[in-house]
C-alpha positions in Angstrom: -28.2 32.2 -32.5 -24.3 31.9 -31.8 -22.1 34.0 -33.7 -18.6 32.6 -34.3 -17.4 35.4 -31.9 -19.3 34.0 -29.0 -17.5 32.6 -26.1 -18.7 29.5 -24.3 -20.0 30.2 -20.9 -18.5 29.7 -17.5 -18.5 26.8 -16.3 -18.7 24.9 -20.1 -16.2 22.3 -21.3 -13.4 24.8 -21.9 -13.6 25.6 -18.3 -12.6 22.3 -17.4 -9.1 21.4 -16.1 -7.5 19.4 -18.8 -6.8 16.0 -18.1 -2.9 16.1 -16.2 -4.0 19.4 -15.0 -4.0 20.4 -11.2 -6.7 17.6 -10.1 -5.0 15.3 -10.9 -4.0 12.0 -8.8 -0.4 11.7 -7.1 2.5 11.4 -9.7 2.7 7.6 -10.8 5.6 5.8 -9.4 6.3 8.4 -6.6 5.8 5.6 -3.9 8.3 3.1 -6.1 10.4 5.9 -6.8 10.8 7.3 -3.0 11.7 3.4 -2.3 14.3 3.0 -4.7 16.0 6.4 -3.1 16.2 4.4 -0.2 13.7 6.4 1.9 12.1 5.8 5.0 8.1 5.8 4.6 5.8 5.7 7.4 1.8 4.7 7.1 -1.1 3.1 7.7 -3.3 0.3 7.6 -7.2 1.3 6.9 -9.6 -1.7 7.7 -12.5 0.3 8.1 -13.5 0.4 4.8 -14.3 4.2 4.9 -13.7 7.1 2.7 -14.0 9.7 5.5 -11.7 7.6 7.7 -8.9 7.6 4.6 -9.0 11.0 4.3 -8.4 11.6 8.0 -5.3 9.4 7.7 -4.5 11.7 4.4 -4.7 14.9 5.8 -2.3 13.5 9.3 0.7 13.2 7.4 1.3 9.5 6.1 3.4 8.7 3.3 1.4 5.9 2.3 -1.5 4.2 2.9 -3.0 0.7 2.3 -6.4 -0.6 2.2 -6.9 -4.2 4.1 -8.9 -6.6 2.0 -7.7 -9.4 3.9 -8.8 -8.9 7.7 -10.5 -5.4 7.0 -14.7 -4.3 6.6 -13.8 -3.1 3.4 -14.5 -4.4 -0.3 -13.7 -3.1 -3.6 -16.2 -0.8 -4.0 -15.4 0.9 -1.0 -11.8 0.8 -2.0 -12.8 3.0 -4.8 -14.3 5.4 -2.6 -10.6 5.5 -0.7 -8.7 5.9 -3.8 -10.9 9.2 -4.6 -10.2 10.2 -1.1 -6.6 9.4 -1.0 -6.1 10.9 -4.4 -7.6 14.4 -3.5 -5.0 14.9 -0.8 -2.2 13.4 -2.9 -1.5 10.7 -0.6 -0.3 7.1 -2.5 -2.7 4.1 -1.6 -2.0 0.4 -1.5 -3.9 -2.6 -1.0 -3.7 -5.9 0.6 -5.3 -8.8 -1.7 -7.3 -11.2 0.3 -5.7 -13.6 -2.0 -2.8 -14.0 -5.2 -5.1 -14.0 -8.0 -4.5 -12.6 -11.0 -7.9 -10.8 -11.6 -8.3 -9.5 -8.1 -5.0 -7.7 -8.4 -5.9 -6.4 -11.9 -9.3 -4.8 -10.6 -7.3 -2.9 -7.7 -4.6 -1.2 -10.5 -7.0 -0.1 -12.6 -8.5 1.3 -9.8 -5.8 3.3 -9.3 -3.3 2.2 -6.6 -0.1 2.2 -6.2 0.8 -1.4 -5.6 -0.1 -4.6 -4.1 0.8 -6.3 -1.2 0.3 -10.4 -1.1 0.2 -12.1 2.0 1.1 -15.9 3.0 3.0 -16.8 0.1 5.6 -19.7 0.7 7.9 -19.7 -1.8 9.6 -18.2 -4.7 7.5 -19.8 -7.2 4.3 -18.8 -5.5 6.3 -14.9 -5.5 7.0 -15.0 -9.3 3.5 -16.0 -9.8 2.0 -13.0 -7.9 3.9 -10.0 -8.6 3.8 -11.0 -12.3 -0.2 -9.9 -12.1 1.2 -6.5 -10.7 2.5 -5.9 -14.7 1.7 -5.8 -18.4 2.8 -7.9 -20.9 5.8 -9.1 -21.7 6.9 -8.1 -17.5 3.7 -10.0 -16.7 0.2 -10.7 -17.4 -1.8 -8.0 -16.1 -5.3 -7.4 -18.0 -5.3 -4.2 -20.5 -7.9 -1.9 -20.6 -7.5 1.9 -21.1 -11.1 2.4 -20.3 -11.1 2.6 -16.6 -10.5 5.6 -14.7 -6.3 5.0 -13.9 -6.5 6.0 -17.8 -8.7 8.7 -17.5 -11.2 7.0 -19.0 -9.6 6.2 -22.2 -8.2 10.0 -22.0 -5.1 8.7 -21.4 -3.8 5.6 -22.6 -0.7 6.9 -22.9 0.1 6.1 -19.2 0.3 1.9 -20.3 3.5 3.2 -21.2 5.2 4.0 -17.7 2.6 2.1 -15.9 5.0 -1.4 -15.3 7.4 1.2 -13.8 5.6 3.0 -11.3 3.5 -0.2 -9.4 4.6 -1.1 -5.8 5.0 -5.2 -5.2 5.1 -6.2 -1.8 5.5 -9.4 -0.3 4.4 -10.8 3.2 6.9 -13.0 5.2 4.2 -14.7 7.4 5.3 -18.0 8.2 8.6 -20.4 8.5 8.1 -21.5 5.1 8.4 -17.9 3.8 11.0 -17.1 6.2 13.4 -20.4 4.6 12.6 -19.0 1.4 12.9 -15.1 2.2 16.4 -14.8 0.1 14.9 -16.3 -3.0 11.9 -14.6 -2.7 13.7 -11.0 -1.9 15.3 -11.6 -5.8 12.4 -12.1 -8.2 12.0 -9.2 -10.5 9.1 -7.0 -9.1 9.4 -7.5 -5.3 10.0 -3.8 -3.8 9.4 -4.6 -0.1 10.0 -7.5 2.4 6.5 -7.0 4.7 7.0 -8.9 8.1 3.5 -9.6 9.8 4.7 -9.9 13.1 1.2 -11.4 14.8 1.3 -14.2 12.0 5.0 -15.1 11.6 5.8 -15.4 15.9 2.2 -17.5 16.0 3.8 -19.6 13.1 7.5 -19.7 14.5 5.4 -20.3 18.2 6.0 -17.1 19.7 2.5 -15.4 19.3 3.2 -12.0 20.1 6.4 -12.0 21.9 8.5 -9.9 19.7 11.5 -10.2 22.1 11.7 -13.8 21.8 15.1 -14.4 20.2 13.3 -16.9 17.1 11.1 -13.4 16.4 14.6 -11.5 16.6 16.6 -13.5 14.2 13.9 -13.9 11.9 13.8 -10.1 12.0 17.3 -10.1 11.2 17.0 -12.9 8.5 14.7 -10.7 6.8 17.1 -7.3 7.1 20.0 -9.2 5.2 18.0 -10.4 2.3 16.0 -7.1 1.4 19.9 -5.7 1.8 21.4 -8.1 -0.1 18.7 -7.8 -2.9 18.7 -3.9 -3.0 15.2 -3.5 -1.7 12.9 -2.9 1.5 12.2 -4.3 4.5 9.1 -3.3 5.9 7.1 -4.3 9.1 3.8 -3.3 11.0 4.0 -1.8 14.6 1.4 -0.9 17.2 2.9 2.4 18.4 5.4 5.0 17.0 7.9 3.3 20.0 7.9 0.4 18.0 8.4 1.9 15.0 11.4 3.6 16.2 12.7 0.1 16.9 12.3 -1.2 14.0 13.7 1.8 12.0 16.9 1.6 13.8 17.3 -1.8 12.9 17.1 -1.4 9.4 13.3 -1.5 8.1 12.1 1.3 6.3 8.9 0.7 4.9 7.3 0.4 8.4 3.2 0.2 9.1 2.0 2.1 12.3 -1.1 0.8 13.5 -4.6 0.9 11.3 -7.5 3.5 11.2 -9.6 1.5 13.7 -6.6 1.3 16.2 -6.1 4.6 16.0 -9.5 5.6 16.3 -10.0 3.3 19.4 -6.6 4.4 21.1 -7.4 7.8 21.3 -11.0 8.0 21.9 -9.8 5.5 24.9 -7.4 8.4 26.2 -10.2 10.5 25.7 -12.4 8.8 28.0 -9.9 8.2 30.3 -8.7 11.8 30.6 -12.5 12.4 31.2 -12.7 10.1 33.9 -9.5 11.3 35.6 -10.0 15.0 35.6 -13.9 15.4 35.8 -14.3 13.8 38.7 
């Protein structure tokens, strides 16, 4: 029988780190914050759809990372899997929507990441629409529920409070009708980032894959001035750290290198080569 002396035993509730405590995921609205200080972020796409494969990204260094649920092998249960992963090495996660709805983008924040990015939309109306699902009422329209586990499972709530403050909107200039309307677009309320996808906006300006070609350039440029003029990011995907460099001198600072398959299949390419060069 217990006396009212008696300690619990190791290991027991009191043993466990309070919720806040040293476990806890990355510091909400770092990501937004580091963006609004006008920092430039490197990371990652991860299309692979793997936990292990996030974590490698983690541990290499990234400032960010973003989950492809557009083009990627991934869904959101796997996502979920990421976000642990990404979370125990404190490293932010985003996550591409395959498409603008408002419950789709609901389920990934109460996930836990740290902002959305919406591809192929047009115009500023389609823009407002979108980035209105990233917050809570009376920003937005975002679902509440303090139940999930971005609330510590109800632990928490007290993070609904901050929450329309911290989350990351960023929109995809894909397309001639999203580069007529980047200006407009680059001012609704809750757009942090200007994200050119270079493969789909040269196809669409028809200039698939030449990024020299001087329609690419000056879209490029089009972009640069309107994130400027609107006080937030321009961001862009390269292949290699070369191209990254590029683009960083011109201006773009929230700049994608690569994904976790290309990265995976570039080097285990050098590998082989290397291999077939030297051990012959």
């Amino acid at each position: 029988m217990s006396g009212p002396n008696d300690r619990p035993a190791p290991g027991g509730p009191h043993d466990r780190p309070a919720p806040g405590g040293p476990h806890d995921r990355p510091a909400a609205g770092g990501l937004r914050a580091r963006l609004v200080a006008g920092d430039t972020l490197f990371g990652t796409f991860l299309g692979l759809g793997s936990a292990l494969a996030t974590e490698a990204c983690a541990v290499a260094g990234f400032d960010w990372l973003l989950v492809d649920l557009e083009h990627g092998g991934g869904d959101e249960r796997a996502l979920l899997h990421q976000q642990l992963a990404a979370e125990a090495r404190r490293v932010p996660m985003l996550a591409r929507v395959e498409s603008a709805e408002r419950i789709r983008t609901g389920r990934l924040l109460d996930a836990g990441v740290a902002g959305v990015m919406f591809p192929r939309l047009d115009s500023a109306a389609d823009v407002r629409a979108a980035v209105r699902h990233l917050r809570y009422p009376p920003e937005g329209d975002r679902g509440v529920a303090t139940y999930n586990r971005v609330y510590d499972f109800g632990l928490r709530p007290e993070g609904l409070d901050t929450a329309n403050d911290g989350v990351v909107g960023i929109v995809q200039i894909e397309s001639r009708g999203a580069l007529a309307a980047t200006a407009e677009i680059a001012a609704v309320p809750g757009v942090d980032v200007l994200f050119v996808g270079p493969r789909d906006l040269s196809t669409d300006l028809g200039c698939a894959g030449r990024f020299d070609a001087p329609e690419f350039v000056a879209a490029l440029d089009q972009v640069l001035t309107a994130a400027k003029d609107a006080g937030i990011a321009a961001g862009i995907l390269a292949g290699d750290p070369q191209q990254a460099a590029a683009y960083t001198a011109l201006g773009f600072r929230f700049v994608g290198v690569g994904s976790d398959a290309s990265l995976l299949a570039r080097c285990a390419t050098e590998v082989v080569r290397q291999l077939q060069h030297s051990c012959k």
